[in-house]
Structure formats: C-alpha cells, structure tokens
C-alpha positions as CSV (number, residue, x, y, z in Angstrom):
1,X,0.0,0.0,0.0
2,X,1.2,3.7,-1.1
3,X,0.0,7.2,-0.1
4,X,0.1,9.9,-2.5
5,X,1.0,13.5,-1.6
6,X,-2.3,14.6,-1.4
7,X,-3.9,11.6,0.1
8,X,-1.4,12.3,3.2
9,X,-2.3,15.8,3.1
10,X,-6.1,15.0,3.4
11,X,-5.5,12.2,6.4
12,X,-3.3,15.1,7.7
13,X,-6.4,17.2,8.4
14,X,-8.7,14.6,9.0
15,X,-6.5,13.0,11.2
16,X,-5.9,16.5,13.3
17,X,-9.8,16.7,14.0
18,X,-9.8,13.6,15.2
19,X,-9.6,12.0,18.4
20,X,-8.4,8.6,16.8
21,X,-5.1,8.8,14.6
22,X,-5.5,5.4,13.0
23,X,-6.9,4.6,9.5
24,X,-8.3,1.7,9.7
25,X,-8.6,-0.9,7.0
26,X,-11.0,-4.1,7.4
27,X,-13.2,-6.9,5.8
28,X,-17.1,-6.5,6.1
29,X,-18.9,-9.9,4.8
30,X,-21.2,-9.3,2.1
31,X,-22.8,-11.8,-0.3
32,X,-20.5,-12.3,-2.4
33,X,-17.3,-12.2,-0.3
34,X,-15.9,-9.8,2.0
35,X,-16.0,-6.3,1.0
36,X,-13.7,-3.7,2.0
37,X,-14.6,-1.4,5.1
38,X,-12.3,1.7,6.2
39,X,-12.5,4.5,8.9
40,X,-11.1,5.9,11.7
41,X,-10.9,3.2,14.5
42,X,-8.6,1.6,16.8
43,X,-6.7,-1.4,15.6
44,X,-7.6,-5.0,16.8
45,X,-5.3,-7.7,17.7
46,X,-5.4,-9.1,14.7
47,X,-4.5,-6.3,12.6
48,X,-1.4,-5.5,10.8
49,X,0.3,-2.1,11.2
50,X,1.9,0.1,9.2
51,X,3.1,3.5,9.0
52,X,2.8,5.2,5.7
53,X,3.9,8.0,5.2
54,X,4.0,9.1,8.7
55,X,0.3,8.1,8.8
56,X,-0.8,5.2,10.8
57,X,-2.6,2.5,9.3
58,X,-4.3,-0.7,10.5
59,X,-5.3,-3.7,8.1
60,X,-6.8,-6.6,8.9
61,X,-5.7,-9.9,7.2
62,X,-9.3,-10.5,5.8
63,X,-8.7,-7.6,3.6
64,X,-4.6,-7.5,3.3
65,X,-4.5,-8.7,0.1
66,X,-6.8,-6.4,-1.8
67,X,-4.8,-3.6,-0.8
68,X,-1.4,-4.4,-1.7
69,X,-1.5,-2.4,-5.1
70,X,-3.1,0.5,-3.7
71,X,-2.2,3.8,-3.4
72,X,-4.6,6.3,-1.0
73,X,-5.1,9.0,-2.8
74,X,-7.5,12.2,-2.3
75,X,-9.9,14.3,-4.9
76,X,-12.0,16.4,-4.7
77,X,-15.5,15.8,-7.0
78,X,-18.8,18.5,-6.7
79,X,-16.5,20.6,-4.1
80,X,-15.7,18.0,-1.8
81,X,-12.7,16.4,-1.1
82,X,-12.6,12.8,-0.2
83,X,-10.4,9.4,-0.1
84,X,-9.9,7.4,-2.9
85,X,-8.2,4.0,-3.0
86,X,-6.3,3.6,-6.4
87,X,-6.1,0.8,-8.0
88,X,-8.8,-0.9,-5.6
89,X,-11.2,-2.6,-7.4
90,X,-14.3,-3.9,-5.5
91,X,-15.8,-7.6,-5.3
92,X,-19.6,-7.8,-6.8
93,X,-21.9,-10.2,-7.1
C-alpha cells in the first residue's frame, strides 16, 4: 500500500480533527465475499500495522491482500474532497 502526496495531506487534516489517529482498513462480509470497510478506529489484535507515510494505518488480514496495489489517494469531486483508494477494485456479485 502507497499514499500519495495529497492523500497524506487529506489524512493530515482529518487525522488533526480527530480523536483517533489510526486509519483503519477491514473486511465486512457481504454476499459475495468480504468487502472492504475503512475508517477511523482503533486497531484490533489481529491487525497488521503500518506507517505510511508518517500516517498510521491498520489492516486486517481479511482484507490485506486487496490492498497491496493500492495507493490512498484524495480528490476532490462537486466541491468535496474525499479518499480514494487507487487501484482498488471492488468484489460484486
């Protein structure tokens, strides 16, 4: 997993709002498999971390390997700013 420069600089301000300072990455079981789920939460036991870019980041093995080729990234569509995971392609039924 990557971070570009402006997907750190929007965690950067998210993050300083924030009471948590972990982005969270994890699996959330869906009909056809398990589908990504991400947020601002602390990690579990279970969950890998990483620092990415000075940005802390928690990943859950149910969803590890969806994310390896990913790059957070941030853009902003109808005047809103928001994550994006690059090169993240969901599962569907």
């Amino acid at each position: 997993m990557k971070m570009s420069p402006e997907g750190k600089n929007y965690l950067e301000q998210v993050l300083a709002d924030s009471e948590m300072k972990t982005l969270r990455f994890f699996g959330i079981a869906g009909c056809c498999g398990v589908n990504l789920g991400v947020g601002l939460e602390a990690p579990t036991n279970e969950d890998a971390i990483e620092t990415i870019e000075g940005i802390e980041v928690a990943i859950h093995p149910d969803i590890a390997s969806q994310l390896i080729e990913v790059t957070i990234h941030a853009e902003e569509e109808n005047g809103e700013l928001g994550l994006v995971l690059v090169g993240y392609s969901s599962k569907s039924c």
